[in-house]
C-alpha positions in Angstrom: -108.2 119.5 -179.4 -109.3 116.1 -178.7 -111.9 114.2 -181.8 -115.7 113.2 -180.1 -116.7 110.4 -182.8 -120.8 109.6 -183.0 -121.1 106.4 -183.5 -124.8 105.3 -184.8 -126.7 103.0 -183.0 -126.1 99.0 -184.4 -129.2 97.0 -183.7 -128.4 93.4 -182.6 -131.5 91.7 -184.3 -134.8 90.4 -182.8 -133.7 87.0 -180.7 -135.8 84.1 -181.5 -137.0 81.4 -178.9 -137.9 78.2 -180.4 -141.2 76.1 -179.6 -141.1 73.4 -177.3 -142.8 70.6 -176.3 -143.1 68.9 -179.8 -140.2 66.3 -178.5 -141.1 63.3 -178.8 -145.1 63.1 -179.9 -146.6 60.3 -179.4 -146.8 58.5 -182.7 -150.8 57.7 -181.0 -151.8 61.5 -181.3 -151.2 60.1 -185.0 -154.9 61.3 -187.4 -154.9 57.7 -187.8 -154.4 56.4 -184.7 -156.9 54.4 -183.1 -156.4 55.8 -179.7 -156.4 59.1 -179.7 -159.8 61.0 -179.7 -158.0 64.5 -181.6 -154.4 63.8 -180.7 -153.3 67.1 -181.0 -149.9 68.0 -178.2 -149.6 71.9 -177.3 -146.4 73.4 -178.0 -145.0 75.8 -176.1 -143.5 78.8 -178.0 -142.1 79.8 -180.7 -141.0 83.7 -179.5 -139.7 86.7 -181.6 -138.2 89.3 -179.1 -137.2 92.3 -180.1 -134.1 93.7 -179.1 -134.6 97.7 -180.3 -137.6 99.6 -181.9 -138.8 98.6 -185.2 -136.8 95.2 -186.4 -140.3 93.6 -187.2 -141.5 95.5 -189.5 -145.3 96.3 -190.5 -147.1 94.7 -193.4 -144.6 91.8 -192.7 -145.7 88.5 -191.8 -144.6 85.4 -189.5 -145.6 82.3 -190.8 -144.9 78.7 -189.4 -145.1 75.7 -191.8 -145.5 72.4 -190.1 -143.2 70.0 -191.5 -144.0 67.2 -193.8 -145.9 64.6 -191.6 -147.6 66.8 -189.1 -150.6 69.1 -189.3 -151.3 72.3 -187.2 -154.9 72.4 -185.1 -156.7 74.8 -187.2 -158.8 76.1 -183.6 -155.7 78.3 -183.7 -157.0 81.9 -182.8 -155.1 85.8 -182.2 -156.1 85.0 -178.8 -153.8 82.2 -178.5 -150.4 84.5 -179.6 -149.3 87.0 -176.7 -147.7 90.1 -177.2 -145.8 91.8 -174.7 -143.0 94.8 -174.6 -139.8 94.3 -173.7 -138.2 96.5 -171.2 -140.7 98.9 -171.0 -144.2 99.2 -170.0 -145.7 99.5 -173.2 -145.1 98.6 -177.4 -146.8 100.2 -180.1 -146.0 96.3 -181.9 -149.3 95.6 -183.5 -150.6 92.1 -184.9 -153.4 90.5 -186.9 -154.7 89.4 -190.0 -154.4 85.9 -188.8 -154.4 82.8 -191.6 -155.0 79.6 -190.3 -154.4 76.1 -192.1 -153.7 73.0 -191.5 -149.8 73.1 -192.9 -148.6 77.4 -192.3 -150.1 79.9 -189.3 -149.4 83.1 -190.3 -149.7 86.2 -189.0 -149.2 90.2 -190.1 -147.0 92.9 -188.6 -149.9 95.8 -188.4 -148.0 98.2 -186.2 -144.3 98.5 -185.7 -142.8 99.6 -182.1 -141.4 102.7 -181.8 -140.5 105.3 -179.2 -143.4 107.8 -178.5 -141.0 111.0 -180.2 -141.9 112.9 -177.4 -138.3 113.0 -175.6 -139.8 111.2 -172.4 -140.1 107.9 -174.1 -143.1 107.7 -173.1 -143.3 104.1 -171.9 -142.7 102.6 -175.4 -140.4 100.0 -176.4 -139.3 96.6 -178.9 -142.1 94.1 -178.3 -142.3 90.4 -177.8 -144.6 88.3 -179.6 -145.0 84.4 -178.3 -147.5 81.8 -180.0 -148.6 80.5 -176.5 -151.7 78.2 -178.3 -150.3 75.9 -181.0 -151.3 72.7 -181.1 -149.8 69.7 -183.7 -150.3 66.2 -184.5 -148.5 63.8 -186.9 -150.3 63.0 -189.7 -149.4 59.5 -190.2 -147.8 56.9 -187.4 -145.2 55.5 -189.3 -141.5 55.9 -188.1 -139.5 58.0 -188.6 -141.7 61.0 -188.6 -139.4 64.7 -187.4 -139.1 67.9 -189.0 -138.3 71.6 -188.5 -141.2 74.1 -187.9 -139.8 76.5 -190.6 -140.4 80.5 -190.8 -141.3 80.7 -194.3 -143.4 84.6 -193.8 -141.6 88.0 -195.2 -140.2 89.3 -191.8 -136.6 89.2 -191.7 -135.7 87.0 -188.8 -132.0 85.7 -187.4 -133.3 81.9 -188.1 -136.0 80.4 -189.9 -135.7 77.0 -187.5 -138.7 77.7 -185.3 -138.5 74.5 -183.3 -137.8 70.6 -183.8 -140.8 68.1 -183.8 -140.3 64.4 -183.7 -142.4 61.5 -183.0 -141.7 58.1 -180.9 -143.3 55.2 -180.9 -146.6 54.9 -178.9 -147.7 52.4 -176.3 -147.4 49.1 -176.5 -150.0 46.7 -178.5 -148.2 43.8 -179.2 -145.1 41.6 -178.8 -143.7 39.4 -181.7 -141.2 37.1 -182.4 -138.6 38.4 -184.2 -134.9 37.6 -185.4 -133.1 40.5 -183.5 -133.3 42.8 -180.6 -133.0 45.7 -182.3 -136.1 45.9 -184.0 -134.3 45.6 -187.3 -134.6 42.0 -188.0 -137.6 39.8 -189.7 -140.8 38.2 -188.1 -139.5 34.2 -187.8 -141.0 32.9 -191.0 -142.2 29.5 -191.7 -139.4 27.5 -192.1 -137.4 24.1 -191.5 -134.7 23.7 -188.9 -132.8 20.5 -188.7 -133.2 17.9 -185.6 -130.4 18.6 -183.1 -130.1 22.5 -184.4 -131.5 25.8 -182.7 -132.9 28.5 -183.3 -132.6 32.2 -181.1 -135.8 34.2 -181.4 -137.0 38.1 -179.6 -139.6 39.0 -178.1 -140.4 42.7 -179.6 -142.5 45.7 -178.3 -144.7 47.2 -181.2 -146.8 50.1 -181.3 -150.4 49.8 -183.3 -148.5 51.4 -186.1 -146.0 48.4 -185.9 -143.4 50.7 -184.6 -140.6 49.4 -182.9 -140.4 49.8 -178.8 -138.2 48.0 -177.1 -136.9 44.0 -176.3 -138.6 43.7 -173.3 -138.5 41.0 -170.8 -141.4 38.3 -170.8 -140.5 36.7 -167.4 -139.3 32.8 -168.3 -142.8 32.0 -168.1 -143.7 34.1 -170.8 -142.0 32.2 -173.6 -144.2 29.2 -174.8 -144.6 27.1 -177.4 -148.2 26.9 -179.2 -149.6 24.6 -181.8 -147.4 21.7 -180.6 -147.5 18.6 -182.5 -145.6 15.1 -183.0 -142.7 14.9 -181.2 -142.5 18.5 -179.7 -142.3 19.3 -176.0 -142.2 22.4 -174.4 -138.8 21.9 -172.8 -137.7 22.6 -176.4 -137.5 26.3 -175.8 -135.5 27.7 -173.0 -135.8 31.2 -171.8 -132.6 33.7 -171.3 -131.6 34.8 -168.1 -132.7 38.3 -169.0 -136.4 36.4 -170.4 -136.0 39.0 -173.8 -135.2 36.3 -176.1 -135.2 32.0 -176.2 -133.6 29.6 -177.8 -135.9 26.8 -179.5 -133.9 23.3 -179.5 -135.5 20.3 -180.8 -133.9 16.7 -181.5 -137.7 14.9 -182.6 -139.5 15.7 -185.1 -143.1 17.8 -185.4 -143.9 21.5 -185.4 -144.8 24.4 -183.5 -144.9 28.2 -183.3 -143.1 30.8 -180.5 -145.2 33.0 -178.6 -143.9 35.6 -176.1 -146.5 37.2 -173.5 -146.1 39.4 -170.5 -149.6 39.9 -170.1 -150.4 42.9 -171.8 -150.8 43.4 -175.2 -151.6 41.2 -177.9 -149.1 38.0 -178.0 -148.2 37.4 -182.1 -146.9 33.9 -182.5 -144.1 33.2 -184.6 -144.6 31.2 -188.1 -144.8 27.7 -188.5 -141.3 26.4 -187.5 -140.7 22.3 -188.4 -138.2 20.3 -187.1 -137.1 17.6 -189.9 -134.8 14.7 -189.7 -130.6 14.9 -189.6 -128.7 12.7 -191.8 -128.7 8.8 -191.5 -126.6 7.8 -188.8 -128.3 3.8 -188.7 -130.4 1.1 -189.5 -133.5 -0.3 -187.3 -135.0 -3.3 -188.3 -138.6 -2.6 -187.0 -140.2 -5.9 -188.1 -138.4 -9.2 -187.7 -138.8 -12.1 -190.3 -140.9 -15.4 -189.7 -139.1 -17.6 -187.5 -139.3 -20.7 -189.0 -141.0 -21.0 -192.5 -140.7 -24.3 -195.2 -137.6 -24.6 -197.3 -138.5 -22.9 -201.0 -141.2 -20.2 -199.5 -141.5 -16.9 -198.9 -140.6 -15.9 -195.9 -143.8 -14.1 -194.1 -143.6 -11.8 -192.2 -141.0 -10.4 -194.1 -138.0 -7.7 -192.5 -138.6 -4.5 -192.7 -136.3 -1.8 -191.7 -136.2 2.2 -191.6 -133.7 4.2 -191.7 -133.1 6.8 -188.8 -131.1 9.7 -187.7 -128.6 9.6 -184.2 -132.1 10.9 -182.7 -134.1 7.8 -184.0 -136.4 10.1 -186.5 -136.8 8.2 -189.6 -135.2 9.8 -192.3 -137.2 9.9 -195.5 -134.7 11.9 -197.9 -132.0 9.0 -198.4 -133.9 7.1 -200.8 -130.8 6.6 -203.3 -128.9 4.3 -200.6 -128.6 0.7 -201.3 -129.4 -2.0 -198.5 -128.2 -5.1 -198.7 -129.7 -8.3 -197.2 -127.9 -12.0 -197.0 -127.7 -15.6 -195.2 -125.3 -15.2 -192.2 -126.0 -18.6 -190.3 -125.5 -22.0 -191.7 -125.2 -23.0 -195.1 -128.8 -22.0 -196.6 -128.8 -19.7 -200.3 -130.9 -16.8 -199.8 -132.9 -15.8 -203.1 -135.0 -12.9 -204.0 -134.5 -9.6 -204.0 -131.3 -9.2 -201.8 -130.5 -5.4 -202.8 -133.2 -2.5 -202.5 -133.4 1.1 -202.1 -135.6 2.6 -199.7 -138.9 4.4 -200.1 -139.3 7.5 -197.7 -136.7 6.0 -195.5 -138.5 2.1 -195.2 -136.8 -0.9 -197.0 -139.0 -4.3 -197.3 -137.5 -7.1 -198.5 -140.7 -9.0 -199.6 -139.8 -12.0 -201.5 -136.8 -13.8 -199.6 -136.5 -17.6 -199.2 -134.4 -20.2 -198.7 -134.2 -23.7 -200.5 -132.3 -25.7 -197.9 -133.0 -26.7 -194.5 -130.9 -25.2 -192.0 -131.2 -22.1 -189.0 -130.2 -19.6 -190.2 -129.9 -15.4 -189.6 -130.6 -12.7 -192.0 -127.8 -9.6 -192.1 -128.2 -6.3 -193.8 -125.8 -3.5 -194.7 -125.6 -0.3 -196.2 -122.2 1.7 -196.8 -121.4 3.6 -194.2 -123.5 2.2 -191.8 -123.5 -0.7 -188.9 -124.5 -3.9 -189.9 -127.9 -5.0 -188.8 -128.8 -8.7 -187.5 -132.1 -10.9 -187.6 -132.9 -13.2 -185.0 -132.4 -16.6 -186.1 -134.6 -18.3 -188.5 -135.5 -22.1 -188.2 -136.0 -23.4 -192.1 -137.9 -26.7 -192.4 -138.3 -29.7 -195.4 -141.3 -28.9 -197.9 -143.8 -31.9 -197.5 -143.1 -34.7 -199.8 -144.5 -34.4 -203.2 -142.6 -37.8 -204.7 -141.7 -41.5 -203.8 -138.3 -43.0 -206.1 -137.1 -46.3 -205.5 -133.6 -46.1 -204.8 -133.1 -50.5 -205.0 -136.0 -51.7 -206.6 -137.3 -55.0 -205.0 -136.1 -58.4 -206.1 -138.1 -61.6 -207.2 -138.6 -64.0 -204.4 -140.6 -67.0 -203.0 -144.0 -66.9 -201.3 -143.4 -65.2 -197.8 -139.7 -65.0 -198.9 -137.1 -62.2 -197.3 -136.5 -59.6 -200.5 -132.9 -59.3 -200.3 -131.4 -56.7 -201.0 -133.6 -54.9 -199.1 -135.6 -52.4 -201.7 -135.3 -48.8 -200.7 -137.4 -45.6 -201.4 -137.1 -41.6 -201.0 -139.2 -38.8 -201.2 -138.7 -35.3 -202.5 -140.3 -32.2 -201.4 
């Protein structure tokens, strides 16, 4: 005699479908975004379906907590949550006893389906229940902003992840100048670059919340330099092919700031950026001395020379070099103050002369640079201050020849 076993029925668990929509929010539906007059974005779902009779069970609840960073629209009504049977014509699923706030919507299971006990069926069957009306917003527009709508009510359901929310940056308010392209990098500060060195800089996308967007492209016309002065030209920055970043170059010295514009948005220039002097590479003598002056005087105008890097810019940080000045031409003695340092980058050498007729060239050096020359120098007698008899006249008759001769000099 064959065994007929009764198996009892296994429910399979309500199914649960989770909201959409909530990927990605604008980060200007922010509550303290400018832009956005409420800022709220419908969602679309969640829904708890029923898969047999009686799986949500009354006096339960349903609640949805929004997650940290986002707020619910508190408008939220029963009218806004549809409930429907599935597979049959009717439910006897019952809901209400809604609780609104801005952080958890919840709702109470105040009739449970069922079958109408009747042996026809009836119509009745599991119902559906879908939130068709929520509505969220962040509550602040700083990135990153996501969470998990979470089922934190009494009903037992198969997940408590009711759906994903994350925000994204909004639109675009302004582009600054910044030290990568990935939005991870620093604002160019005010700082000192080196003449001859360069600098690579990014135009940035930012959201009013100073989110990061993107490294867009400026066009090459879009880069420019602002607030230009001394020796700075705009040829100093050169555009990429792609136009998302430039590369500021400078060999003279002076300032100026980076700006990137593509004509929407507010332009942010960059800090200060100042281009400063390289190391000495040479002398210049930028004033000549006197070109012909009396033996035993200052010589004035007086050499003056600067020291300058392989650009020409005067370098003013090299003040502990020594410079060395001397006679180079004919057989004068130079006196004064032959050895000087300089002050910010100019040496004078104030108090040179020379006692003895002659032409003459001045030459100066410093260790490890190139000599530098004068032009030539034409030194003259001093007038004469004395007369000395060098043969004093000799006794002789009226209208007599003195013999010797009697001979006199003079001295300056």
């Amino acid at each position: 005699m064959a065994l007929l076993w009764i198996l009892p029925s296994i429910s399979l668990g309500q199914t649960v479908g989770r909201a959409t929509g909530g990927d990605p929010i604008s980060a200007d539906s922010a509550t303290t975004s400018t832009t956005a007059i409420d800022g709220f974005v419908p969602l679309n779902g969640p829904t708890i379906r029923e898969t047999s009779n009686g799986q949500l069970k009354n006096g339960n609840t349903i609640a949805l907590e929004a997650p940290s960073g986002f707020e619910w629209n508190t408008d939220f009504t029963i009218d806004d949550i549809a409930k429907t049977p599935v597979g049959t014509k009717n439910t006897k699923l019952k809901i209400g006893n809604l609780s609104v706030s801005s952080s958890v919507i919840s709702i109470e299971i105040t009739g449970e389906s069922k079958s109408s006990g009747n042996g026809k069926g009836g119509g009745q069957g599991p119902g559906s229940i879908k939130f068709t009306g929520l509505e969220v917003r962040p509550t602040s527009g700083q990135l990153p902003n996501s969470g998990t709508i979470t089922h934190i009510g009494s009903a037992d359901l198969p997940t408590n992840n009711l759906g994903e929310l994350e925000m994204a940056a909004g639109a675009k308010t302004s582009i600054t100048i910044e030290t990568k392209p990935s939005g991870s990098g620093n604002e160019i500060t005010t700082q000192n670059i080196t003449a001859g060195n360069s600098i690579t800089v990014y135009s940035i996308a930012r959201d009013q919340f100073n989110n990061y967007i993107s490294n867009i492209n400026v066009g090459e016309n879009g880069w420019q330099l602002v607030n230009i002065s001394d020796g700075i030209k705009q040829s100093d920055l050169v555009a990429s092919s792609t136009a998302r970043n430039a590369t500021f170059n400078a060999k003279l010295v002076g300032s100026a700031q980076i700006e990137a514009s593509d004509g929407s948005g507010t332009a942010i220039p960059s800090n200060t950026i100042t281009v400063v002097p390289s190391s000495t590479d040479k002398m210049v003598l930028t004033q000549q001395p006197q070109d012909s002056v009396i033996a035993g005087t200052t010589i004035n105008p007086y050499p003056i020379l600067e020291l300058r890097d392989r650009f020409g810019n005067k370098v003013t940080d090299d003040d502990s070099r020594t410079i060395e000045a001397e006679a180079v031409e004919g057989n004068g003695l130079l006196n004064g103050t032959k050895s000087i340092t300089p002050t910010n980058g100019i040496i004078e050498f104030s108090d040179l002369n020379i006692q003895q007729t002659d032409t003459t060239a001045l030459s100066f050096q410093s260790t490890g640079l190139s000599n530098v020359s004068s032009d030539e120098i034409e030194i003259y007698p001093a007038n004469p201050r004395d007369l000395s008899y060098v043969v004093q006249p000799s006794n002789t008759i009226t209208g007599g020849t003195i013999s010797p001769p009697c001979k006199a000099t003079t001295a300056g």
